[in-house]
Backbone bond lengths (Angstrom), bond angles and torsions (degrees), N, CA, C in turn:
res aa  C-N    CA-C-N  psi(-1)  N-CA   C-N-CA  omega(-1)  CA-C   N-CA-C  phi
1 X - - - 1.452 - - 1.524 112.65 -
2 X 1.311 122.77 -9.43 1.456 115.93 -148.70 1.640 91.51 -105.70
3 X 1.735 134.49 3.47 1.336 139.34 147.81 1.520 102.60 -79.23
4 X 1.325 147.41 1.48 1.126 133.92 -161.99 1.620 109.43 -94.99
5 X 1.272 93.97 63.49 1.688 108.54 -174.07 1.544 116.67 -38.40
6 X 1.131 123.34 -52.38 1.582 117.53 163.12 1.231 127.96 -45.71
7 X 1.264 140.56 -30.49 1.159 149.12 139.25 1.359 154.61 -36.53
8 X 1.662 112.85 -21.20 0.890 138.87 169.67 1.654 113.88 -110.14
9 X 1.382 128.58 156.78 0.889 159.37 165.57 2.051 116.24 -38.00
10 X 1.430 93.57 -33.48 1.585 117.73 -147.77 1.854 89.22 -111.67
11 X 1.431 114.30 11.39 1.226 111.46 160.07 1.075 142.86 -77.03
12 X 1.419 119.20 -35.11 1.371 131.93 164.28 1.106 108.07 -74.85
13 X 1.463 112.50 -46.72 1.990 93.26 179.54 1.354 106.36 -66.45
14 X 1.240 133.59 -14.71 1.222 110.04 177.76 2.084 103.50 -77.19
15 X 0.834 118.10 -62.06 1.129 130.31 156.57 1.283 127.24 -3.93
16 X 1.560 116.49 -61.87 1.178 109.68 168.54 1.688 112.36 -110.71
17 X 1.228 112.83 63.93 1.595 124.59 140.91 1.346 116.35 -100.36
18 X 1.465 111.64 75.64 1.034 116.04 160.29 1.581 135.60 -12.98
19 X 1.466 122.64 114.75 1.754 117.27 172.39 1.294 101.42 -92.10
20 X 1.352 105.11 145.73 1.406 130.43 158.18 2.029 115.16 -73.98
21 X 0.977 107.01 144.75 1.567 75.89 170.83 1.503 109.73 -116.41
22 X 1.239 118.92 150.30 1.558 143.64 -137.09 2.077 74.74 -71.05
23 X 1.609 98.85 130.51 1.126 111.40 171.00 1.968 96.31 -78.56
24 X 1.501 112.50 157.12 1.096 116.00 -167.04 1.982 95.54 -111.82
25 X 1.648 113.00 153.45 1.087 108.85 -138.60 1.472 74.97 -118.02
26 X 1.672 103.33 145.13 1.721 95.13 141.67 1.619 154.80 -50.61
27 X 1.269 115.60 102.58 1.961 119.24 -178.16 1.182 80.08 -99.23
28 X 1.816 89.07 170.02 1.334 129.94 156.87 1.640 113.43 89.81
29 X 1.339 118.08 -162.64 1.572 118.83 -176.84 1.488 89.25 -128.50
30 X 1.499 102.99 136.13 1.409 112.47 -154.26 1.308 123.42 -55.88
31 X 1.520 168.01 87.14 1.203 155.54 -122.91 1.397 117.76 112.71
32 X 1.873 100.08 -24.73 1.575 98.29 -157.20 1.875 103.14 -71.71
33 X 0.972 124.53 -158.17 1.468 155.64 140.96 2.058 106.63 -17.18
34 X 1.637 62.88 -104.10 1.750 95.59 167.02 1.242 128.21 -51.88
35 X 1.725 124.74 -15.86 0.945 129.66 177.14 1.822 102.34 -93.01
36 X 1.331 131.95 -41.87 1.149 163.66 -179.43 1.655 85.20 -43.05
37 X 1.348 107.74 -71.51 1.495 118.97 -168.66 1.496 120.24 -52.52
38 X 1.295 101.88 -49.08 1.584 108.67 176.48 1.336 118.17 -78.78
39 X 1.791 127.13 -19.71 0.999 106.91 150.77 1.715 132.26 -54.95
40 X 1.522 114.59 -45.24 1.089 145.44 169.98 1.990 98.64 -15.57
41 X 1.534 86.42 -76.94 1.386 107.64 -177.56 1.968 128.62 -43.34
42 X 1.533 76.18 -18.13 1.894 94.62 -179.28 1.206 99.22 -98.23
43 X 1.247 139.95 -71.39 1.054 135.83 169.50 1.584 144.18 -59.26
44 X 1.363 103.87 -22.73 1.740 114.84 179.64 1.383 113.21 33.77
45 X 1.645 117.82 94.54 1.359 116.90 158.16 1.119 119.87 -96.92
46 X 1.009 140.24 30.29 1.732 162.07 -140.09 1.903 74.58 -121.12
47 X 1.582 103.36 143.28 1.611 103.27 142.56 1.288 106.21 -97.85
48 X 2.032 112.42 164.24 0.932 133.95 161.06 1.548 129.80 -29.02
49 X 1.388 107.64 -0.81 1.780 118.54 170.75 1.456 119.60 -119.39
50 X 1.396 102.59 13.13 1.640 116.30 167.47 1.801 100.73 77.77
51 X 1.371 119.91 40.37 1.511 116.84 171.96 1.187 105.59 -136.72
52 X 1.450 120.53 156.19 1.418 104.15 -141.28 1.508 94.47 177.56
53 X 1.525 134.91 157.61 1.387 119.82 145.20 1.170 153.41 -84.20
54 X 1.627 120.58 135.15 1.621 99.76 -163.47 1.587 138.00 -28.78
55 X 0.914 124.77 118.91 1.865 114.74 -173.76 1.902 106.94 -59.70
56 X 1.252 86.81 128.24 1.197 116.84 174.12 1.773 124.41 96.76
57 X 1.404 90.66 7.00 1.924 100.01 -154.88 2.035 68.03 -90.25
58 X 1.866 84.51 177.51 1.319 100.88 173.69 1.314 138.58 -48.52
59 X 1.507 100.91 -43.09 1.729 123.35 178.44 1.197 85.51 -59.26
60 X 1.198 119.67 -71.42 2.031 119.76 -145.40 1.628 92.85 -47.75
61 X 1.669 119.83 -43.23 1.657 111.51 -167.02 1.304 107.67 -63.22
62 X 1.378 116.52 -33.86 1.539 127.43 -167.94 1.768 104.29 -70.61
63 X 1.243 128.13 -53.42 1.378 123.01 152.78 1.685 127.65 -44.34
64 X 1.409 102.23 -43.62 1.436 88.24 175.63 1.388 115.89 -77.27
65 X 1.288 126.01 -11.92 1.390 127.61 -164.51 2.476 75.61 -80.59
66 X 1.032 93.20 -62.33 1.785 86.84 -173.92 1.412 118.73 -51.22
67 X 1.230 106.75 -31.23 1.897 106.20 171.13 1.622 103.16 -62.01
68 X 1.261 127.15 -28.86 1.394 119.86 -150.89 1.884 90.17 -113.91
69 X 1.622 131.97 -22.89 0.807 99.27 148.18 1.511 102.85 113.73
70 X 1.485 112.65 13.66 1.348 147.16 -162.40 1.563 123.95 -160.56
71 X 1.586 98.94 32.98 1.237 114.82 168.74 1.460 105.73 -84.35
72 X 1.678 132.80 139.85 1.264 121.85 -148.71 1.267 169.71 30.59
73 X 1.330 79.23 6.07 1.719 107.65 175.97 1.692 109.22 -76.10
74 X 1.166 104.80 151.12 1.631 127.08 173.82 1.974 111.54 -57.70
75 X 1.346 95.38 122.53 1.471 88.55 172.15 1.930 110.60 104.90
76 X 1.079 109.72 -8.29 1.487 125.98 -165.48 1.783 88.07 -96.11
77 X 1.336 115.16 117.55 1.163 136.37 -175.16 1.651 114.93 -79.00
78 X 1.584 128.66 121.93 0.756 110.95 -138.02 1.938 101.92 -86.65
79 X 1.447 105.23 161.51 1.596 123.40 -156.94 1.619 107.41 -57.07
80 X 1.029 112.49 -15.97 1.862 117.76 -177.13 1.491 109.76 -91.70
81 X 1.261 109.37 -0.33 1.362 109.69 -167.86 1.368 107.89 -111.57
82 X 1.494 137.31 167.97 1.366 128.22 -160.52 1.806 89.92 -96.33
83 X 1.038 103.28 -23.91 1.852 107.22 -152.72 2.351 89.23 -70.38
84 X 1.425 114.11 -9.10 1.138 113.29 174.32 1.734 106.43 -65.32
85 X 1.073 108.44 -67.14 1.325 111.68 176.77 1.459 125.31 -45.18
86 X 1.591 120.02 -31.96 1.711 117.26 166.28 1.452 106.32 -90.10
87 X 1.592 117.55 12.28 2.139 109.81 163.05 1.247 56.49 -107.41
88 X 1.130 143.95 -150.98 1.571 146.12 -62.69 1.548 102.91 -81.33
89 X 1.529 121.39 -4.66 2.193 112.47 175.28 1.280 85.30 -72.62
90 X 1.425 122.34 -52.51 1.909 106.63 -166.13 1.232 118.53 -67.10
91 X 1.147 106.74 -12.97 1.834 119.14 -160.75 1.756 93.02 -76.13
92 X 1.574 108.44 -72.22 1.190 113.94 -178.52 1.619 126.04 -72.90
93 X 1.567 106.02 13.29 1.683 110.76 178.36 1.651 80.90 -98.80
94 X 1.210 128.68 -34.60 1.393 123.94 -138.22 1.691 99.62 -100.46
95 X 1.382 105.36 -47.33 1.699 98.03 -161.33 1.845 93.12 -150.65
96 X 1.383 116.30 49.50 1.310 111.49 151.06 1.467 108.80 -82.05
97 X 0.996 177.72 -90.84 1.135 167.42 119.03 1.472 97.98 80.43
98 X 1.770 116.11 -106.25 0.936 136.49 -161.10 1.919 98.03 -60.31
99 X 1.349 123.40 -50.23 1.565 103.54 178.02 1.251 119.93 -47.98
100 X 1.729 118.82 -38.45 1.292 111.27 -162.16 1.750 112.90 -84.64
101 X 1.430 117.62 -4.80 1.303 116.62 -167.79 1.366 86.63 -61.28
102 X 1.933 77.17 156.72 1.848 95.64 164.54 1.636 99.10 78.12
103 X 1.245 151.33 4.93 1.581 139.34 -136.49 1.270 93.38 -163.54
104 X 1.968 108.99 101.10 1.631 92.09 164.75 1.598 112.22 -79.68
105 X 1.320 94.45 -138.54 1.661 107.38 -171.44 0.947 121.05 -76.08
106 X 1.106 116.72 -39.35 1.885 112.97 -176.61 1.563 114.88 -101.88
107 X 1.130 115.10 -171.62 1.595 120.74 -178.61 1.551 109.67 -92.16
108 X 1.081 103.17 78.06 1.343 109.19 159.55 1.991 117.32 -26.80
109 X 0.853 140.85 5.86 1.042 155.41 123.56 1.125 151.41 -37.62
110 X 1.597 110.59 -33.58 1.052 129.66 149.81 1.483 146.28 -92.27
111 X 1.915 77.18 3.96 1.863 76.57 -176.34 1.594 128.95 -125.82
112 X 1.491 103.57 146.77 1.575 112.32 -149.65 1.810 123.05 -55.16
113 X 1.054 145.55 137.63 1.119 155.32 -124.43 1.933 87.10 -93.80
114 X 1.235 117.50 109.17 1.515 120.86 163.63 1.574 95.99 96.75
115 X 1.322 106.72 19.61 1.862 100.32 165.60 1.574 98.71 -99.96
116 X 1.456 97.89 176.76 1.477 118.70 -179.31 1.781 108.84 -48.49
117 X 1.410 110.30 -42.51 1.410 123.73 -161.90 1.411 112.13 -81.53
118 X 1.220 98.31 -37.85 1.992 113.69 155.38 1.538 110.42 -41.25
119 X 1.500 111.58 -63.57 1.337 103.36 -167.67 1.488 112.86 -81.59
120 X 1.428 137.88 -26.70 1.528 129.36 152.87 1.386 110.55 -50.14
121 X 1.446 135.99 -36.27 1.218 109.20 169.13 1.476 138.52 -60.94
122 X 1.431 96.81 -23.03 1.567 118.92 -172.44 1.646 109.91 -88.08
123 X 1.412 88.13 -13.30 1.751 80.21 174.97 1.881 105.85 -123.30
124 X 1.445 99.32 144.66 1.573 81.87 -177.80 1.869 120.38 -90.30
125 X 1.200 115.53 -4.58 1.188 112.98 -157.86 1.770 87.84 -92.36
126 X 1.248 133.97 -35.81 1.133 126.83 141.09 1.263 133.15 -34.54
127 X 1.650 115.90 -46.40 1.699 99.59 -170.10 1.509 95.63 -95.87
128 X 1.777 121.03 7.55 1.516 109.72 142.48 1.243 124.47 -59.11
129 X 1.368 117.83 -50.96 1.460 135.27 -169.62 1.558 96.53 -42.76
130 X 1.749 103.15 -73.87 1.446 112.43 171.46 1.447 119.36 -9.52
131 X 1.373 118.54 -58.44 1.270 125.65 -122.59 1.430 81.99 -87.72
132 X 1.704 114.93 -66.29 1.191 130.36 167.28 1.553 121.14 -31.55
133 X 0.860 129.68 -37.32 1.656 130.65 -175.13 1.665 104.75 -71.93
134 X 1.763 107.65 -42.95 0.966 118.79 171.82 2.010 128.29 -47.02
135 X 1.241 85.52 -34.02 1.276 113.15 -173.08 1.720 111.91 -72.10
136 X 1.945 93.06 -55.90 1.498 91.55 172.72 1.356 123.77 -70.95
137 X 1.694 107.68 -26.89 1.496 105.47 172.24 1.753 128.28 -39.50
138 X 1.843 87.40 -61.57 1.426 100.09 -177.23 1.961 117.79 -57.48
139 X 1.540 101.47 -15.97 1.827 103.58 171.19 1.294 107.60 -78.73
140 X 1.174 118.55 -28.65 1.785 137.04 -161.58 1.628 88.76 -81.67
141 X 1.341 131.31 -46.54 1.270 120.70 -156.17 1.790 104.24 -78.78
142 X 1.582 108.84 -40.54 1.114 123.44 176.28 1.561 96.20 -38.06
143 X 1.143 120.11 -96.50 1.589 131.24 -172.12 1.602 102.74 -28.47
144 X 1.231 144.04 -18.26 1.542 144.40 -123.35 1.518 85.52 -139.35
145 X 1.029 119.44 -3.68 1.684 136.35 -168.00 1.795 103.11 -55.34
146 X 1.399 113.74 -56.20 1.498 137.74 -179.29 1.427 110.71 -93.64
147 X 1.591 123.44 -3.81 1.460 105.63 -171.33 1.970 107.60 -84.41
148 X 1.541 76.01 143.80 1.621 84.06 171.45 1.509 112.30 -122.75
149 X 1.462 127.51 156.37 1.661 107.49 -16.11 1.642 110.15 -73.25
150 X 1.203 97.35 144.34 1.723 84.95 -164.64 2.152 112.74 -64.88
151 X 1.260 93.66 126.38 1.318 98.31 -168.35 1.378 122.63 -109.24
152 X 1.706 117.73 -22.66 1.150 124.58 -178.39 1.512 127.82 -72.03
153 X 1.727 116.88 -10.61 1.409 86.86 150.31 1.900 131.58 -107.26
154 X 1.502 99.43 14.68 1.263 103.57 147.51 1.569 152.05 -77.64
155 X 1.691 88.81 -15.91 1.154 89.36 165.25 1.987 111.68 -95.83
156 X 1.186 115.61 -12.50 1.333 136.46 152.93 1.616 116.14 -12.98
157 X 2.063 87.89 -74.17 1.408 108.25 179.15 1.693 110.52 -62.84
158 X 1.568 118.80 -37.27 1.755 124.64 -164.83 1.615 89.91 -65.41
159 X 1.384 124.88 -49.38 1.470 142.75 -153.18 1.823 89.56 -71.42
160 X 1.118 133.02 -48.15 1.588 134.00 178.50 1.173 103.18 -68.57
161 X 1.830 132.48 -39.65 0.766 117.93 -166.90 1.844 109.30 -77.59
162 X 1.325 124.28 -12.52 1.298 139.59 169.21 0.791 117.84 -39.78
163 X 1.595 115.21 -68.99 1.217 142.94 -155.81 1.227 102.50 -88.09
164 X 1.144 149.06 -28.72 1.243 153.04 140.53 2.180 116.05 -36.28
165 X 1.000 105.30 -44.39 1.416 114.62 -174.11 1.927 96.01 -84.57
166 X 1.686 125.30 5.19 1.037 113.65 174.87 1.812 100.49 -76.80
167 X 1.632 137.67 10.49 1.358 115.60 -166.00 1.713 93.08 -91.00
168 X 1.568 114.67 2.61 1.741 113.26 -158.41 1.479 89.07 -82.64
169 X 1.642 129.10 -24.00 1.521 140.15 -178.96 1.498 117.67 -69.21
170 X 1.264 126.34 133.20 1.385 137.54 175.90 1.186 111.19 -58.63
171 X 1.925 113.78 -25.89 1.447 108.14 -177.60 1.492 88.22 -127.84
172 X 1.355 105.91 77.07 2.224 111.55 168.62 1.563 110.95 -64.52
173 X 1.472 124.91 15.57 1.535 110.09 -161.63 1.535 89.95 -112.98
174 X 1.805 100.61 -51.33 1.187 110.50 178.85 1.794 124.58 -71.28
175 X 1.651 111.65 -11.91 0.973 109.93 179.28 1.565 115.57 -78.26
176 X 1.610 109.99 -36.60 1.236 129.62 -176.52 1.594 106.27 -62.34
177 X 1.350 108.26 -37.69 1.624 113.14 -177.31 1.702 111.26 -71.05
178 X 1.191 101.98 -46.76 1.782 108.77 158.53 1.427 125.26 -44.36
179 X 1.465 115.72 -53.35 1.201 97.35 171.58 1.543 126.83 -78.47
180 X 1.030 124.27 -11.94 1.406 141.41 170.45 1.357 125.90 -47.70
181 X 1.582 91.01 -51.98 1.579 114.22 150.91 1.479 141.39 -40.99
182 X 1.928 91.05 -58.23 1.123 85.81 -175.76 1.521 121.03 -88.47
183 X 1.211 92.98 1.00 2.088 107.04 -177.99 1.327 113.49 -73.67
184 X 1.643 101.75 -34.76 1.892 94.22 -179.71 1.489 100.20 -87.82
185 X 1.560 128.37 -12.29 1.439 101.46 174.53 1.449 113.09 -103.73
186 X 1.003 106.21 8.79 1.842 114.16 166.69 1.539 116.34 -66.86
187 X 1.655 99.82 -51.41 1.689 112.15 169.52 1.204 119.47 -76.35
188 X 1.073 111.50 -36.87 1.763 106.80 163.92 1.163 131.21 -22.84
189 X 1.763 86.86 -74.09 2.056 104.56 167.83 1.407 102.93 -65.65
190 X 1.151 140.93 -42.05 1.676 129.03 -130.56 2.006 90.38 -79.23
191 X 1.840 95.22 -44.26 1.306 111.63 179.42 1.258 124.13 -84.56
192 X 1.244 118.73 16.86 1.852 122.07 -160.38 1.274 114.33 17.15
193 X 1.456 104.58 57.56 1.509 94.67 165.73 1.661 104.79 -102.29
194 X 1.628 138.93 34.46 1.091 110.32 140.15 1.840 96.64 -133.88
195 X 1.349 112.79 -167.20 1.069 122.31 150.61 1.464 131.21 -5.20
196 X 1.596 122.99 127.43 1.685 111.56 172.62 1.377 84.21 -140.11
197 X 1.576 105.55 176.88 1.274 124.98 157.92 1.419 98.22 -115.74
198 X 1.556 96.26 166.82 1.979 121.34 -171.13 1.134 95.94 -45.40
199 X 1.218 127.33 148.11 1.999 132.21 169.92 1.455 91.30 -73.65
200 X 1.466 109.41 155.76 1.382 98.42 -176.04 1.963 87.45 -129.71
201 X 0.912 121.02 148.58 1.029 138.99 176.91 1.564 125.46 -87.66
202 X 1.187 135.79 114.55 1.489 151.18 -168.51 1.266 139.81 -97.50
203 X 1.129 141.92 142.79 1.720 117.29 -172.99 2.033 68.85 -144.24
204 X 1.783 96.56 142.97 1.156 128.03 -164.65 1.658 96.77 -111.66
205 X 1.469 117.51 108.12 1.477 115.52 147.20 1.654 93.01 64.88
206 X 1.442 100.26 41.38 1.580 105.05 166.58 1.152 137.35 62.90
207 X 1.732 103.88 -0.10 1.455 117.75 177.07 2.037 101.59 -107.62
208 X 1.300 91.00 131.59 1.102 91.57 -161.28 2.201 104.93 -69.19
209 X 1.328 90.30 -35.93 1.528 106.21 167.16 1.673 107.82 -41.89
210 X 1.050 102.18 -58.79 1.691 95.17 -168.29 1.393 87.43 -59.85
211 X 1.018 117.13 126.18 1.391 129.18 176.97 1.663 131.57 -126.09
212 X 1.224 141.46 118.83 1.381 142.97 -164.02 1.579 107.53 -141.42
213 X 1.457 100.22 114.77 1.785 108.71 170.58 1.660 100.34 -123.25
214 X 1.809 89.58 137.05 1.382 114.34 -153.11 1.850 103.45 -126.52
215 X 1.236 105.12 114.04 1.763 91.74 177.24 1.632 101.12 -137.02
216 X 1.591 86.42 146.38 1.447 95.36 -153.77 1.405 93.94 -92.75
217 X 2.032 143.36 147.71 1.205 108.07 132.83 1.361 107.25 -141.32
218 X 1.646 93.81 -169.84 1.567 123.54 -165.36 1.734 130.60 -60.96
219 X 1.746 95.84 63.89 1.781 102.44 -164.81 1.297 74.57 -122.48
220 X 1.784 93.79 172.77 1.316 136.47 157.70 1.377 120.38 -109.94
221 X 1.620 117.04 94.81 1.976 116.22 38.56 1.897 63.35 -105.79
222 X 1.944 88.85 173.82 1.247 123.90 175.53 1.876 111.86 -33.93
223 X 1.121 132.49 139.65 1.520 136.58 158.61 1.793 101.38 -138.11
224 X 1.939 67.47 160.89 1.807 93.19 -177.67 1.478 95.74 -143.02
225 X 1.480 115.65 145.08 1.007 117.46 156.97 1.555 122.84 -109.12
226 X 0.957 114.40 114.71 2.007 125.84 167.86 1.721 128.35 -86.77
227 X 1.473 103.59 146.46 1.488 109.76 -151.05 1.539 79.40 -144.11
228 X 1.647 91.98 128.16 1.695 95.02 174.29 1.391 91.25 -151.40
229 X 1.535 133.25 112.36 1.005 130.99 176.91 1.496 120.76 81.63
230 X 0.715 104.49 -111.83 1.974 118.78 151.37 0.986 129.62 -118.82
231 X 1.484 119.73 8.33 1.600 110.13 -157.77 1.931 90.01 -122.47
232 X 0.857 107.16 154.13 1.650 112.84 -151.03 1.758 107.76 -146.87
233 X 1.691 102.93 109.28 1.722 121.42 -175.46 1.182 135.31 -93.16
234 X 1.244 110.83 70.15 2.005 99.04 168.04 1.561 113.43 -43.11
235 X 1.416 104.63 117.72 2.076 108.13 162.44 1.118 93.11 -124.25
236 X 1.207 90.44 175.42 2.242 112.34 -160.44 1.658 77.93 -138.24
237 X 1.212 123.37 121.24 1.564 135.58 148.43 1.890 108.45 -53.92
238 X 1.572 84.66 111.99 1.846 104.56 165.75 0.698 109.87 -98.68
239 X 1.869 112.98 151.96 1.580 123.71 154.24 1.220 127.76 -10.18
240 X 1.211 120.68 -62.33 1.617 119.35 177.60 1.436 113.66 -62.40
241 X 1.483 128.45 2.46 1.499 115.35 -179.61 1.507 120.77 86.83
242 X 1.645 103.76 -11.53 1.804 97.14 163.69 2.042 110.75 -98.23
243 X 1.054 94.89 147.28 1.308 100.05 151.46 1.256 144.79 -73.05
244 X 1.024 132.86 148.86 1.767 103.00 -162.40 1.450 99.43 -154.13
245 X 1.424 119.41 130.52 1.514 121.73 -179.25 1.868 105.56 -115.56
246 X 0.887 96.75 -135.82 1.532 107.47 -170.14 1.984 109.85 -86.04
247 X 1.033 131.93 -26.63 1.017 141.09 -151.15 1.569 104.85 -174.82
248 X 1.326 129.87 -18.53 1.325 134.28 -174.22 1.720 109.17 -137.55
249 X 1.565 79.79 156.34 1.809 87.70 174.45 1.453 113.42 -160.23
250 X 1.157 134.52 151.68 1.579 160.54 146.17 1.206 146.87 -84.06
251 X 1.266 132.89 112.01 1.546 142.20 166.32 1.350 119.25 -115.98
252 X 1.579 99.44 153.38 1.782 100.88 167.49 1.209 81.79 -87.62
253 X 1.334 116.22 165.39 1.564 163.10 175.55 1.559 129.85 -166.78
254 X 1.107 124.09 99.79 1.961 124.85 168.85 1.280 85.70 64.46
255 X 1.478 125.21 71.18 1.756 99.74 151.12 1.324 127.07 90.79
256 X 1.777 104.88 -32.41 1.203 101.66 162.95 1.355 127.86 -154.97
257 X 1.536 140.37 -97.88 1.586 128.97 -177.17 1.521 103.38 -141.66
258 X 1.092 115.61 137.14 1.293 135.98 162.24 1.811 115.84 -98.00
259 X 1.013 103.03 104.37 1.175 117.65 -159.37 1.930 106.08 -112.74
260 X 1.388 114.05 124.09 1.387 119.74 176.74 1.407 127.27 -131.14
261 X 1.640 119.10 79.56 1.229 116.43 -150.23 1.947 97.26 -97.24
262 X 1.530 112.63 111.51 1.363 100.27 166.41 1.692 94.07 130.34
263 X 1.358 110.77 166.43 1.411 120.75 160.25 1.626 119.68 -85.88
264 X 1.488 95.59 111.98 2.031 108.77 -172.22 1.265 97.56 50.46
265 X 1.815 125.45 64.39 1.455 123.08 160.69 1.517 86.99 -98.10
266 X 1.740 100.37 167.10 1.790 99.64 -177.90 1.499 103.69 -76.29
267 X 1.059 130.93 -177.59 1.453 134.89 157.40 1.188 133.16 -102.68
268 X 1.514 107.40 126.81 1.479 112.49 175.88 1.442 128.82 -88.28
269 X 1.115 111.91 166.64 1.440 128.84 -160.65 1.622 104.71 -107.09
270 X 1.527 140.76 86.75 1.284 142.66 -161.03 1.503 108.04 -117.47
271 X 1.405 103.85 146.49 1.457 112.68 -177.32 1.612 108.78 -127.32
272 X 1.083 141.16 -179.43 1.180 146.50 174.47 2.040 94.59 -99.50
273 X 1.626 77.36 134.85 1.486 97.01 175.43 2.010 115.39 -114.39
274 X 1.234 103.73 -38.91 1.683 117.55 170.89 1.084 114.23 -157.21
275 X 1.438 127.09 179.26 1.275 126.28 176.90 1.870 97.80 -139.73
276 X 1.531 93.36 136.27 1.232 99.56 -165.56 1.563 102.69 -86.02
């Protein structure tokens, strides 16, 4: 019982300790492949729909030279030459950090005056958000490599197109920041790219058949994913203490789970049966 994370008190805090996800390091000898890639991974010039320029061609140098913040500047060795690749390994071992603050993903340069991309540029805790989503995307896509039918950068494009429809809102700053939110901790869980606890296994309204396995993990705000049958729930933990997905939702209550699978289904009463 003492994995039966829903049950205890010490769920949400576990829950909402936010993961970072593991910044990706420089390999290889500078120029190579592998070195190409892991820069890639630090910087992401890819947009949020998985298109992007070939790694290593001119464009991709010309973006990374702007991710890092030393696009036209004096002293920047020119891109055909190998000696480019040992300024920008030290550049980005040394002071990607501090160049990229403040700077989401794309080139703010290109984008039109009173669009969505306008106002993440203008704000920085947004073109953090940006930057970061970007980041989990490109781990999310990795894993997403073999999925069929491959769906994640369509829902990519629906998810931009969202966030875009936040200017129809009275509060477009805060709406845009919401979804931002909830996109890198959607992929987080969907992709386990952080932290979970054990799935814990459920029996619904005393039948051990009705069955529900629930695993919680380590995003900001809190997620769980639920499995009932075949059909399978991302919820985001709200204020009020339920979780809430698309059609379904979850709470502790007395000991055990309040469980709501469906639109206005009644609610069941679930307990832990094993832990897988």
């Amino acid at each position: 019982m003492k994995n039966f994370c829903l049950l205890l008190l010490g769920c949400i805090a576990f829950a909402a300790q936010a993961a970072t996800p593991r910044q990706g390091k420089l390999t290889g000898t500078p120029c190579s492949d592998a070195w190409n890639r892991s820069l890639e991974s630090l910087v992401t010039t890819g947009d949020q729909s998985g298109h992007g320029p070939d790694l290593g061609s001119d464009e991709w140098k010309s973006v990374v030279e702007f991710k890092l913040g030393v696009r036209g500047k004096p002293g920047v060795p020119a891109r055909d030459h190998t000696a480019w690749c040992s300024y920008i390994d030290r550049l980005a071992r040394g002071t990607k950090a501090s160049n990229m603050q403040g700077q989401p993903s794309f080139d703010c340069a290109g984008a039109k005056a009173g669009s969505t991309e306008a106002l993440v540029c203008a704000d920085p805790e947004l073109s953090t958000l940006d930057r970061k989503l970007a980041e989990v995307y490109a781990a999310a896509s990795r894993k997403a490599e073999n999925e069929h039918p491959p769906m994640l950068k369509a829902e990519q494009r629906g998810w931009i197109k969202g966030r875009n429809d936040c200017w129809k809102r009275p509060d477009q700053r805060e709406c845009v920041r919401d979804e931002y939110v909830r996109r890198v901790a959607g992929l987080q869980a969907r992709y386990r790219l952080v932290h979970s606890e054990t799935p814990t296994q459920l029996a619904c309204n005393g039948d051990p058949r009705n069955e529900v396995v629930v695993t919680f993990f380590q995003t900001e705000p809190p997620t769980l994913i639920a499995e009932r049958g075949d059909e399978t729930s991302l919820m985001y933990l709200q204020s009020d203490g339920w979780f809430i997905g698309r059609n379904e939702k979850i709470r502790n209550q007395h000991g055990g789970l309040i469980v709501v699978w469906g639109y206005q289904a009644p609610e069941m009463r679930c307990k832990q049966i094993s832990v897988k």
